[in-house]
C-alpha positions as CSV (number, residue, x, y, z in Angstrom):
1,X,-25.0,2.4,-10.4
2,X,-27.1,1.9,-7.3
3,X,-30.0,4.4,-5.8
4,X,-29.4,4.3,-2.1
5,X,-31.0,5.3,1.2
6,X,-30.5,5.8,4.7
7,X,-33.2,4.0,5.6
8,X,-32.7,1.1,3.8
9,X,-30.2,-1.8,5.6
10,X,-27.4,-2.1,3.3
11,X,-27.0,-5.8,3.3
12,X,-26.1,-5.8,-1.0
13,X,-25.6,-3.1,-3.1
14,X,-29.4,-3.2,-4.3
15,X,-29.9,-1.8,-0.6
16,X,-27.5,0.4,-0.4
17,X,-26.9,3.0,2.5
18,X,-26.7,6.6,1.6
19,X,-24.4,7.8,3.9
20,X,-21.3,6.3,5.9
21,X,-22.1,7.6,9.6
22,X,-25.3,5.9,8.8
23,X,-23.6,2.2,8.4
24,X,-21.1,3.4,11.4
25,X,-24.9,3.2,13.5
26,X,-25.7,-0.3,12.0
27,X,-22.5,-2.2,12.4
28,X,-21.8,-4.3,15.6
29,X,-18.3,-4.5,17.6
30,X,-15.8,-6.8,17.4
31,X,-17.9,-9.8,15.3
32,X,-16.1,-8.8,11.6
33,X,-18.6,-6.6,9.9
34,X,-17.6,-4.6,6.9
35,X,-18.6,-1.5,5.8
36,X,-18.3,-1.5,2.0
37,X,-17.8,1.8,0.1
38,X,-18.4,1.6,-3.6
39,X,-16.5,3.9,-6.3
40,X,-17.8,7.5,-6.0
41,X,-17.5,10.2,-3.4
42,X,-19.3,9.8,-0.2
43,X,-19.6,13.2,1.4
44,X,-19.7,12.7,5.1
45,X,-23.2,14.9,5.4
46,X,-26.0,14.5,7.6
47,X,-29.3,12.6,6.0
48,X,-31.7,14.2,4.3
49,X,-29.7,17.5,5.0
50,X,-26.9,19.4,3.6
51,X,-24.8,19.9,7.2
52,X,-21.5,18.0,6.9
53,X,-20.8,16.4,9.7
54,X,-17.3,13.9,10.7
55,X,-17.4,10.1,10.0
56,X,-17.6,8.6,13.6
57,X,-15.7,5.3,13.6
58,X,-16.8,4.8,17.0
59,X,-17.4,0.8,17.0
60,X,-14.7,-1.6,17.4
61,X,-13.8,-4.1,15.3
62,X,-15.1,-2.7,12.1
63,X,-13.4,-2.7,8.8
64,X,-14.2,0.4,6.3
65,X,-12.8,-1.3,2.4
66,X,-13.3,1.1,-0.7
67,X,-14.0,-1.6,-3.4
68,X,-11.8,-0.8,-6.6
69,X,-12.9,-1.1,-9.9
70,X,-10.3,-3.4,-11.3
71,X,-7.6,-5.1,-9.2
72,X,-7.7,-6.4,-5.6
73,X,-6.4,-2.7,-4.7
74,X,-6.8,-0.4,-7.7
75,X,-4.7,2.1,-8.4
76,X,-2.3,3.1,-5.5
77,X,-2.0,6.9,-6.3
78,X,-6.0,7.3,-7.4
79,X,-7.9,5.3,-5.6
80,X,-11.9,5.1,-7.3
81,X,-13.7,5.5,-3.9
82,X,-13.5,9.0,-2.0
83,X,-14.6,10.0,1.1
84,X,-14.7,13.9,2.0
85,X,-16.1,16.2,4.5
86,X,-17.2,20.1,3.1
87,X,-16.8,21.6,6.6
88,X,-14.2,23.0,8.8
89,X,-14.1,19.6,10.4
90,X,-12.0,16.8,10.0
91,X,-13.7,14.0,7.5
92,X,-13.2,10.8,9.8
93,X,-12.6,10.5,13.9
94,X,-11.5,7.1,14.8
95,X,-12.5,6.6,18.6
96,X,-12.7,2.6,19.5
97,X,-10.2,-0.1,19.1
98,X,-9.0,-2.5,16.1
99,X,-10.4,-0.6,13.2
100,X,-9.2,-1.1,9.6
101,X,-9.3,1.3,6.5
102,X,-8.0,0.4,3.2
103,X,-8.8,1.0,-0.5
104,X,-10.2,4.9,-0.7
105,X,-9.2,8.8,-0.9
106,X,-9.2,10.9,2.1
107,X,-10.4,13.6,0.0
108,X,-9.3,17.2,1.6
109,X,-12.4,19.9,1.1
110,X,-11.6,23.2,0.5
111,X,-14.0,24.1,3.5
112,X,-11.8,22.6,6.0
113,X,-9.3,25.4,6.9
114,X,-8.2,24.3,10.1
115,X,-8.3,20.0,10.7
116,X,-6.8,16.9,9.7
117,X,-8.2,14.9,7.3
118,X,-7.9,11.9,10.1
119,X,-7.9,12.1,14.1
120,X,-7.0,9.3,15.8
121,X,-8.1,9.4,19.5
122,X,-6.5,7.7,22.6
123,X,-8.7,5.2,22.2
124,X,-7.6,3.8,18.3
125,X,-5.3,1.3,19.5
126,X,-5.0,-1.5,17.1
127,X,-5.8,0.9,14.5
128,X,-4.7,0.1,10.4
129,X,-4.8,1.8,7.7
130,X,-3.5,0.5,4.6
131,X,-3.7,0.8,0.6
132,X,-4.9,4.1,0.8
133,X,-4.6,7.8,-0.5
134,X,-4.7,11.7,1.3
135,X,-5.2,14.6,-1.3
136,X,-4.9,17.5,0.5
137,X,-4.1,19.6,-2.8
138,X,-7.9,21.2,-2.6
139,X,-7.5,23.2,0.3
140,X,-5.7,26.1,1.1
141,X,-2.1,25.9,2.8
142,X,-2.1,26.5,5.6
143,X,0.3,24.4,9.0
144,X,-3.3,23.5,10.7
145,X,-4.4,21.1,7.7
146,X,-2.7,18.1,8.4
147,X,-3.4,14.2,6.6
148,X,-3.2,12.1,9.5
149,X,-3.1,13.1,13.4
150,X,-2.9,11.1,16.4
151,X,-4.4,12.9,19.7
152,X,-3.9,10.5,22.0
153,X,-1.8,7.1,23.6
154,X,-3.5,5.0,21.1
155,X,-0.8,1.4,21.2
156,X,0.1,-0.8,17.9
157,X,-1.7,1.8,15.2
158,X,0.2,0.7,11.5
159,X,-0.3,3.0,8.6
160,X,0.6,1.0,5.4
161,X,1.4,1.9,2.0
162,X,-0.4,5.1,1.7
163,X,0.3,8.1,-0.8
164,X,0.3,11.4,0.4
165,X,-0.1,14.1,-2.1
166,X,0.7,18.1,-0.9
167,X,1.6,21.4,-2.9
168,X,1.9,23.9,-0.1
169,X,2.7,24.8,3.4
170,X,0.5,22.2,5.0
171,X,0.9,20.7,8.5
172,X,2.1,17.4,9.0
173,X,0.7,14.3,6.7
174,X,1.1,12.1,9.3
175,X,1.8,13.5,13.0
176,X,2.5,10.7,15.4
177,X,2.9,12.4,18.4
178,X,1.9,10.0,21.7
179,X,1.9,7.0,19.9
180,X,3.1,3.8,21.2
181,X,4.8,1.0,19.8
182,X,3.3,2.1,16.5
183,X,4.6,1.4,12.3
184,X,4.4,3.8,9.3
185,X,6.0,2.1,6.9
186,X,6.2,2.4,2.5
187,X,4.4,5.5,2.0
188,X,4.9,7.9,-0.5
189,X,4.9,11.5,0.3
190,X,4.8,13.7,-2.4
191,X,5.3,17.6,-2.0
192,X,4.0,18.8,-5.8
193,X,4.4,22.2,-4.8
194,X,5.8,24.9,-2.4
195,X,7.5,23.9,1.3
196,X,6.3,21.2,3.9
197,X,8.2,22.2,7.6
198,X,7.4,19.2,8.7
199,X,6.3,16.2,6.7
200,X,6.2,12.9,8.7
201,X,6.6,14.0,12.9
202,X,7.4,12.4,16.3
203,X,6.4,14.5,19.3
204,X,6.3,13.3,22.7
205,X,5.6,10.0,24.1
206,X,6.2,8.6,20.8
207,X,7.6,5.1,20.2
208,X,7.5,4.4,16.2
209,X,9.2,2.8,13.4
210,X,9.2,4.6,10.1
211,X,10.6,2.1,7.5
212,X,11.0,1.8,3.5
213,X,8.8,5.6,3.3
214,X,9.7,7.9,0.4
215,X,9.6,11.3,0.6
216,X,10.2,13.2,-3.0
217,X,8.5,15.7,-5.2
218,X,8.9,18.9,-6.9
219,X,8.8,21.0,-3.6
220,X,10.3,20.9,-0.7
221,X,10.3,19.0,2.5
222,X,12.1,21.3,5.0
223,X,12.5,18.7,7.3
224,X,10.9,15.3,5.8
225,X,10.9,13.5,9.4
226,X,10.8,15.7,12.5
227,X,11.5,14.9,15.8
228,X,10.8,18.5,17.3
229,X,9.6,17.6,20.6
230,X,10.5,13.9,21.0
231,X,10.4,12.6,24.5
232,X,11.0,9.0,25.2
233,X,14.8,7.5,24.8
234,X,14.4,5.0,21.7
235,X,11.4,7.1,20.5
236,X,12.3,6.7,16.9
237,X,13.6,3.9,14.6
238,X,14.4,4.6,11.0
239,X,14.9,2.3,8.2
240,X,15.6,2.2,4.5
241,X,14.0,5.8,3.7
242,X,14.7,7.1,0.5
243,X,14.7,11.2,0.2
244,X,14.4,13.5,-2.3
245,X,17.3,15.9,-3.3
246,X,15.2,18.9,-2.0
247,X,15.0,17.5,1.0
248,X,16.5,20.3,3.4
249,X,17.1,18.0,6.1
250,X,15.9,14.5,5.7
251,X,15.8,13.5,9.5
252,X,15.9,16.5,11.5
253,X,15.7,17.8,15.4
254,X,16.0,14.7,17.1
255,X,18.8,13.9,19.9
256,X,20.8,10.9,19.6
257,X,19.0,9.6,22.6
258,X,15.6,9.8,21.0
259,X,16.0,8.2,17.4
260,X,18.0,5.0,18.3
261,X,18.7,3.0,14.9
262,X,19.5,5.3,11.6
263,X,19.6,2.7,9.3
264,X,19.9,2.8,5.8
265,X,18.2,6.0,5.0
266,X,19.3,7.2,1.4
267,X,19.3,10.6,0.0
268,X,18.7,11.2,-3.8
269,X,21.4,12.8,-6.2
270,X,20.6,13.9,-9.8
271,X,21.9,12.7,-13.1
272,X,24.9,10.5,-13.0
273,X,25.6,11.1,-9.6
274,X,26.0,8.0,-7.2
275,X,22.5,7.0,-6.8
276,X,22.1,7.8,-3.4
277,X,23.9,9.2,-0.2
278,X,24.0,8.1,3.0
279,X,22.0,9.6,5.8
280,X,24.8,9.7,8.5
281,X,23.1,12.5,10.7
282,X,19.8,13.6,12.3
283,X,20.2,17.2,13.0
């Protein structure tokens, strides 16, 4: 273990920083640097105070890496490194360009009643998040909690190989609504509990491909991609999904104008059943 402070300069882990926003102020744009998270929670809180406060990833170019204990990535379901917020605020805003997150838990607090976990502003383009978890299962239900939400036209965002974990009636885990030309690709959502309206959405002005994702659990996912107010012909491609039996609808509220290719999107059957059935609709 490492003692840590703010005012140190957290160039090795002898001089460590104590909090994250505080290496978000050190780190310059666009030359490479790495902010380097070590296993343990970081609660995003202000110094030498206990108000929580959002992580402002504010400076382009930065990379944000939890460092795992064991292997290159750790554990994909329980990641070592966490990073919450106790407030009724989200736990990280991601306002500049080309920023990368990978390796840690997006730990939700049960303070946060009413926010994502994540925002994504207009200006994230080039954003990518990738061997990562979201553990909502702290807080309490409710369709205003989401995982992952973008707020604005940010272009080329990929979120890669995450694991999603619900048990209630949460919002979205990742809402792509405006979007453009953007990936979510082999995730794992998984609904441990209760009903999800609307796991993984496309809203308007989205242009996304959602490919090899898995949506399964012992709850429900009332409609496990939704398209309810989808805008832009071609808005949506997906491929190879795999869906669990209690899927209600795996692909749902689309128009045949908005999600383009359907292709090889597989629903669960139990037992000795076929091993799969072919999604062959979207409504």
């Amino acid at each position: 273990s490492y003692s840590a402070s703010d005012n140190n300069d957290g160039l090795s882990p002898e001089r460590a920083l104590r909090r994250i926003n505080r290496a978000w102020a050190l780190v310059s744009a666009s030359v490479d640097d790495t902010i380097a998270l070590l296993p343990g929670t970081h609660s995003a809180a202000a110094a030498g105070t206990s108000t929580a406060t959002s992580i402002a990833a504010n400076v382009a170019g930065v990379r944000m890496v939890g460092i795992p204990r064991n292997s290159q990535t750790g554990n994909p379901y329980r990641k070592k490194t966490f990073v919450t917020c106790a407030a009724a605020d989200q736990t990280i805003n991601v306002t500049a360009a080309n920023i990368e997150m990978s390796n840690f838990t997006l730990l939700g607090d049960v303070l946060n009643t009413g926010s994502a976990n994540l925002d994504l502003s207009a200006a994230a383009s080039g954003f990518y998040m990738h061997d990562f978890a979201v553990d909502v299962s702290a807080q309490t239900a409710g369709t205003s909690i989401l995982g992952i939400d973008a707020l604005g036209a940010a272009t080329g965002v990929v979120i890669q190989r995450g694991y999603f974990w619900s048990d209630g009636a949460f919002g979205a885990m990742v809402d792509t609504t405006a979007l453009i030309n953007s990936l979510v690709e082999d995730c794992d959502f998984d609904q441990t509990a209760g009903t999800h309206a609307g796991t993984l959405t496309v809203g308007a002005a989205t242009t996304v491909t959602i490919r090899r994702c898995s949506f399964f659990g012992a709850g429900t996912h009332t409609a496990a991609i939704n398209g309810t107010g989808a805008t832009v012909a071609g808005a949506c491609r997906c491929h190879y999904n795999l869906f669990s039996v209690l899927c209600t609808v795996p692909i749902d509220n689309f128009s045949a104008t908005n999600l383009t290719d359907l292709l090889n999107n597989y629903i669960a059957t139990i037992g000795g059943g076929t091993g799969g059935t072919l999604v062959a609709a979207n409504t």
